[in-house]
C-alpha positions in Angstrom: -69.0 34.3 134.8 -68.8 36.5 132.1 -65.5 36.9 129.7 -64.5 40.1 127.9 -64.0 40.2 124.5 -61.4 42.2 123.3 -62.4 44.5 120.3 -60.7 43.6 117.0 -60.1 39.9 118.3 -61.2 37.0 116.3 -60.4 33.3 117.4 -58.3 31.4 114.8 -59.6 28.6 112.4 -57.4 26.2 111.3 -58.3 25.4 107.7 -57.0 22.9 104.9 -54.7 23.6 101.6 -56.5 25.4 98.9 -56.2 23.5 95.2 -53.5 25.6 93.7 -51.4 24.8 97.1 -51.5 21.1 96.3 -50.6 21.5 92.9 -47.7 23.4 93.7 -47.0 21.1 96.1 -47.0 17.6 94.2 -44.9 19.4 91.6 -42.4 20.5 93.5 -42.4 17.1 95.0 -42.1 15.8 91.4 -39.0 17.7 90.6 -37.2 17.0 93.6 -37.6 13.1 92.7 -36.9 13.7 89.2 -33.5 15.3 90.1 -32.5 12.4 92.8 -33.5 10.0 90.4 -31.4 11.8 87.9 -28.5 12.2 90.5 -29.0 8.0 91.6 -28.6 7.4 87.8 -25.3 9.9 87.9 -23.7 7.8 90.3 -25.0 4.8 89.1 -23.4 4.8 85.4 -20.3 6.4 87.5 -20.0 3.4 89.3 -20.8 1.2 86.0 -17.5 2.5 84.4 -15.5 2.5 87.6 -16.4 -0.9 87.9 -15.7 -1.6 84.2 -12.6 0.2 84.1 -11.4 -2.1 87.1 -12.5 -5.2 85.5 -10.5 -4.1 81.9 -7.3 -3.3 84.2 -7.3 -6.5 86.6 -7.4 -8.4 82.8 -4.6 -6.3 81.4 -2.7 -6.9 84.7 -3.3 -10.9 84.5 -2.5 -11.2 80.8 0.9 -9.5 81.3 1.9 -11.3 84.4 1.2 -14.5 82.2 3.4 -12.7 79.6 5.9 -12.3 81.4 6.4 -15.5 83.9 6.2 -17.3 80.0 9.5 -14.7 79.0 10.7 -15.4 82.5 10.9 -19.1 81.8 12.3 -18.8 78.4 14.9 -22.2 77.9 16.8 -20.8 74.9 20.0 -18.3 74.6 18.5 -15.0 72.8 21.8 -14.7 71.4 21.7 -16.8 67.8 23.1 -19.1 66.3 21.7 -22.1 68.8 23.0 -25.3 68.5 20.4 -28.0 67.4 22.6 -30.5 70.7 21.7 -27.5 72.4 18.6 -29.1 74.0 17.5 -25.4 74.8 14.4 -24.9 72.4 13.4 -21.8 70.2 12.4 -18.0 70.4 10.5 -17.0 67.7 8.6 -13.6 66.3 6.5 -13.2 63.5 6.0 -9.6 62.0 3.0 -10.0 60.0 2.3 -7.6 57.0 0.8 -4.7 59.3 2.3 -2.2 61.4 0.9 1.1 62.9 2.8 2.8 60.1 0.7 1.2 57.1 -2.5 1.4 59.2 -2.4 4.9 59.7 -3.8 7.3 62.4 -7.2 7.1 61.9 -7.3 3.7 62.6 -8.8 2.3 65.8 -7.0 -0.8 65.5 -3.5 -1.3 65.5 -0.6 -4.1 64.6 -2.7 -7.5 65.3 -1.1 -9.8 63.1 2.4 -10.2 65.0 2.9 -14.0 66.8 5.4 -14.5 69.6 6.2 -18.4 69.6 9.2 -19.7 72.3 9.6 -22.4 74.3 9.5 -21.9 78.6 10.3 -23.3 81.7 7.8 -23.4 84.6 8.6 -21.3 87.6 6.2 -22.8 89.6 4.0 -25.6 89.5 4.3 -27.8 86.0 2.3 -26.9 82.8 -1.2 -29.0 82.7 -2.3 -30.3 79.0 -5.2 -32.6 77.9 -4.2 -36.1 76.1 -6.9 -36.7 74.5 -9.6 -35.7 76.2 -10.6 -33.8 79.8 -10.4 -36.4 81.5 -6.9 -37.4 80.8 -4.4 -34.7 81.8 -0.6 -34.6 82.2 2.2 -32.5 83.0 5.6 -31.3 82.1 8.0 -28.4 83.2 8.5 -27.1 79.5 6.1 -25.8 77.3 5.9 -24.4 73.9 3.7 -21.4 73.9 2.1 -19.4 70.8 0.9 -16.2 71.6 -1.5 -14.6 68.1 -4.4 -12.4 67.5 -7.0 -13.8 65.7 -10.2 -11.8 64.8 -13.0 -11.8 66.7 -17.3 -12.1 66.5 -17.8 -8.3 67.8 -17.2 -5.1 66.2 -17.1 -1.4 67.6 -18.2 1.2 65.4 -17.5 -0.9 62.5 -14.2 -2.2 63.3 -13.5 -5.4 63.7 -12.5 -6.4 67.3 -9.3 -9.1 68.0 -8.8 -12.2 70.4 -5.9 -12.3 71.9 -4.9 -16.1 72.0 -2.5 -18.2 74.3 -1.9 -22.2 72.7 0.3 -24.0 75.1 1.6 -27.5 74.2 3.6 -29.7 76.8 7.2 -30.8 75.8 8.3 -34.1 76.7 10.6 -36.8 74.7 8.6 -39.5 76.3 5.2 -39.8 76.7 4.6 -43.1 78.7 0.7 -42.8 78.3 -2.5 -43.2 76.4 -2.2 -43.8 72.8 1.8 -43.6 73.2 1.9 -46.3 75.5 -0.6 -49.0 75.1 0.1 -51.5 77.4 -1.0 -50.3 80.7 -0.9 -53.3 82.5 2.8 -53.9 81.7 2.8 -57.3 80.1 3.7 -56.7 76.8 0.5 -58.3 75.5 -2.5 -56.5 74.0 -5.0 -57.0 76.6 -8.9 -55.8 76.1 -8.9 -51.9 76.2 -5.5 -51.2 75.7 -6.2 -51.1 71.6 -5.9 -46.9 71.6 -5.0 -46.6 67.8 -7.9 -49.6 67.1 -4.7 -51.3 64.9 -4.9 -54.6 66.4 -1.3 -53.8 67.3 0.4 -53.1 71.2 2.1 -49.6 70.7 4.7 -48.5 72.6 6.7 -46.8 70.0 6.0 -43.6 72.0 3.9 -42.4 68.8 0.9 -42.2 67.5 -1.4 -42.1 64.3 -3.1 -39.5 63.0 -2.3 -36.0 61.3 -1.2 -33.1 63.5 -3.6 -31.0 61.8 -6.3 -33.0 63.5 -4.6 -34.0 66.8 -3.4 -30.7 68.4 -7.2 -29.7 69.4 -7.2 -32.8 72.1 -3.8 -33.6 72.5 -2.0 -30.3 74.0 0.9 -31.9 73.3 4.3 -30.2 70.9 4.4 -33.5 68.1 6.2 -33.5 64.7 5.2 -35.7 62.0 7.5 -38.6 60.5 5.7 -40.3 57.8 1.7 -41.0 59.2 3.2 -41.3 63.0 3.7 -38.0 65.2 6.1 -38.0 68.3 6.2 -36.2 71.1 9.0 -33.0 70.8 11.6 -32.2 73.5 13.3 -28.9 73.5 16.3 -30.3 71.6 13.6 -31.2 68.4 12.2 -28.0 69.3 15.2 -26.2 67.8 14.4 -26.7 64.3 12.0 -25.3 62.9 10.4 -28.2 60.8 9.2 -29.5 64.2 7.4 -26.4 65.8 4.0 -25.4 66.3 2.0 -24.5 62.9 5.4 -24.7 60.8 4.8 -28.2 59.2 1.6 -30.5 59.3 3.0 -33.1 56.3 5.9 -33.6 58.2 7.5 -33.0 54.8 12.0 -32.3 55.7 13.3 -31.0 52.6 15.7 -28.1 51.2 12.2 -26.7 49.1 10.3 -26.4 51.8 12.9 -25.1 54.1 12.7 -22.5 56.3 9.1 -23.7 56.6 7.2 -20.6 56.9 3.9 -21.3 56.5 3.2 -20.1 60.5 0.8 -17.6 59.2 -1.5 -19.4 56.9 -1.9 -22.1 59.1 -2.9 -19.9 62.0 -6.3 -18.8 61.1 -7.9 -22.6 60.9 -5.6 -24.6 63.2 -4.5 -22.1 65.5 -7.4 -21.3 68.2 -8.9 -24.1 69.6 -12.3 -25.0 68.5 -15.1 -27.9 69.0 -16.0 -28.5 72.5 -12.8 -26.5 73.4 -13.6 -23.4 71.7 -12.7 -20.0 73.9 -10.4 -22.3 76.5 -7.2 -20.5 75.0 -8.5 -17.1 74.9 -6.7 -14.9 77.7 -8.1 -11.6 76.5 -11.1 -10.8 74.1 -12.3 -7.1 72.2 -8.1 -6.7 71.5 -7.2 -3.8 69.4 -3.6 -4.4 68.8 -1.1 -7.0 70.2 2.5 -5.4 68.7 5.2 -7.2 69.3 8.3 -5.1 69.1 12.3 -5.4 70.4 14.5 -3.3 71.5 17.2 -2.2 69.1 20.1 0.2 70.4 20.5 0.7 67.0 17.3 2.4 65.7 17.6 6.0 65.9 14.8 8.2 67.3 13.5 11.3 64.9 12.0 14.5 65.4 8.5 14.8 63.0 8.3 17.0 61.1 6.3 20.7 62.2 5.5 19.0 65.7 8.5 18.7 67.6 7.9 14.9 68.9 10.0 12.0 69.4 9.1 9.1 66.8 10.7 5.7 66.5 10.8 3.4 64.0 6.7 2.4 63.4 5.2 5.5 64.3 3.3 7.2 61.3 5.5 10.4 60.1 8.5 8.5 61.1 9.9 8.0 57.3 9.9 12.2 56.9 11.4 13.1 60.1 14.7 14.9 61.1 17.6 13.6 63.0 18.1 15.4 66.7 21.0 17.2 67.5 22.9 15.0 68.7 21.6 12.0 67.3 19.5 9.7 69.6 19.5 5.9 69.5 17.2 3.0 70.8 14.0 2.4 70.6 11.4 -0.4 70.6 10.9 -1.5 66.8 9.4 -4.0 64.7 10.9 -6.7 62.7 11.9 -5.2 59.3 11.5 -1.5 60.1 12.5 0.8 57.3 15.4 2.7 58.6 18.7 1.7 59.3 19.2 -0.8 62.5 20.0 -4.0 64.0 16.8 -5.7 62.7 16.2 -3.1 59.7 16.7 -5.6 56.8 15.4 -8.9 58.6 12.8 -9.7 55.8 12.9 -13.1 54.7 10.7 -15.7 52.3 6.9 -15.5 52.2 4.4 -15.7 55.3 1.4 -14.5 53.4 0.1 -15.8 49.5 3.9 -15.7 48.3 4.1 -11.8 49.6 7.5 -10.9 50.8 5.7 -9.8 54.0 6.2 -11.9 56.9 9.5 -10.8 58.9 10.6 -13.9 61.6 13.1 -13.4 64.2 14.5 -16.8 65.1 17.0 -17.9 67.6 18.5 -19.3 64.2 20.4 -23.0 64.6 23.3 -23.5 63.0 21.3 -26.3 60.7 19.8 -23.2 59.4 22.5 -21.4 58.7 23.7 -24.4 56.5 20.5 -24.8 54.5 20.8 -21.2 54.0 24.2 -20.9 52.4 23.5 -24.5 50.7 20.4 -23.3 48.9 22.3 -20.2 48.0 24.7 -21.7 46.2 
């Protein structure tokens, strides 16, 4: 049988991609993978920061909840004078010699030399210290906290970075253990072990020897120093200052060295902890500024000048700026301001090489308030 062919018809051939097709091809594939690369990399960084920014905010979040449960727990009146009978401990703040006034704008870092030192009450479970070493703990409800910047290994952009610090040392009058208590078995004879201060003696002075200098990175324990013994602080010791954290290693009580102010320059070698401890009392690190302020009804907020904004007492500008209409009052400030206010002229006697430039507000005893008036006359 014969088929017809129809005239113009041609059967089709299938035939393969020419050269220039497959180039065309592969490049266009190219780009397509270059831009989902580019878009996985998009998402990818997106998520990076997202993720960082979460991190930096859960950190914030914990290191102010510490903050405040510590100022929940706080055992003293804010109100001075305190009674040194009082039993109730200290509150304490240290405005060091910079403010975001003297640093300027075009700093990145702010006020980091401020310490916030008080004594609290637990509002949960008990405060955990070392005695000694980690494998000797105790507890107490009370604790005397320290909270300081103190500069850190990193830099950004050429400024140097902060660590935001937390000391905690356990109050107690009695001790009843290790080195302050020497016989364990409770026979009043020195038995084989029980020789803690190597003296050849059975302690149970509820003391112990050493220097507080050297003690306070093992023992996390508040101690004073009388003579070469140091004794474990309750809140009632706590009220003067000769007996508080960083205020007195010689154990040294005398009208000269009264009000003991030496906070600051003892901070930077005996503050952190450091050996084998080193980093345990950091609660934040990379810290810009940790200013410590209070609230003064007192302080008056300003218009700057040409800009039309509210300024308080430490802002830059604030010195030049012009009263509202009417006046406004309160504001957070720091310790010292220069303005009129509440705390406005609370400078006292040097923190820093003999500068009048450390400004402490103390929940002031009324032993203080003695010395005071006794070394003025």
């Amino acid at each position: 049988m014969m088929t017809k062919k129809w005239p113009g018809f041609c059967p089709s051939v299938r035939r393969g991609m020419t050269l220039i097709e497959m180039l065309v091809a592969t490049t266009m594939t190219l780009i397509i993978m270059g831009v989902v690369a580019q878009l996985f990399g998009f998402v990818g960084n997106g998520v990076s920061a997202s993720r960082a920014s979460l991190e930096v905010s859960a950190q914030l979040r914990s290191v102010a909840h510490a903050l405040r449960t510590d100022l929940g727990g706080i055992t003293v009146e804010t109100l001075p004078p305190v009674r040194t009978d009082s039993d109730s401990g200290y509150l304490e703040i240290i405005e060091g010699s910079g403010t975001d006034t003297s640093l300027g704008l075009n700093q990145l870092v702010g006020d980091v030399d401020d310490v916030l030192m008080f004594t609290t009450a637990s509002l949960g479970q008990p405060f955990v210290g070392q005695l000694g070493n980690a494998n000797t703990m105790i507890e107490s409800p009370y604790a005397e906290v320290a909270w300081f910047c103190q500069p850190a290994g990193a830099t950004a952009d050429g400024t140097q970075l902060h660590n935001l610090h937390r000391r905690q040392l356990l109050v107690m009058n009695y001790v009843g253990a290790g080195v302050f208590h020497e016989d364990q078995n409770g026979n009043d004879t020195l038995d084989a072990g029980e020789d803690i201060n190597n003296n050849g003696v059975l302690d149970v002075s509820n003391s112990m020897l050493g220097s507080l200098a050297s003690v306070q990175n093992e023992y996390d324990l508040s101690l004073r120093a009388i003579g070469g013994d140091l004794f474990p602080n309750g809140l009632s010791e706590l009220t003067k200052r000769e007996n508080r954290f960083l205020h007195n290693f010689t154990g040294t009580v005398s009208a000269a060295a009264f009000p003991y102010e030496s906070t600051l320059v003892n901070l930077g070698t005996n503050g952190p902890l450091s050996g084998t401890r080193i980093g345990e009392d950091i609660v934040l690190a990379n810290v810009l500024a940790f200013d410590v302020r209070v609230f003064d009804p007192t302080a008056e907020v300003l218009e700057s000048t040409g800009a039309g904004v509210a300024i308080t007492p430490g802002d830059p500008g604030y010195a030049s700026g012009a009263s509202f209409s009417p006046p406004v009052y309160g504001a957070y400030v720091d310790m010292g301001f220069a303005g009129a206010g509440t705390f406005a002229g609370m400078d006292a006697a040097s923190q820093l090489s003999n500068t009048r430039c450390g400004r402490p507000r103390d929940g002031w005893h009324r032993q203080w308030r003695y010395r005071r008036h006794h070394r003025r006359r």
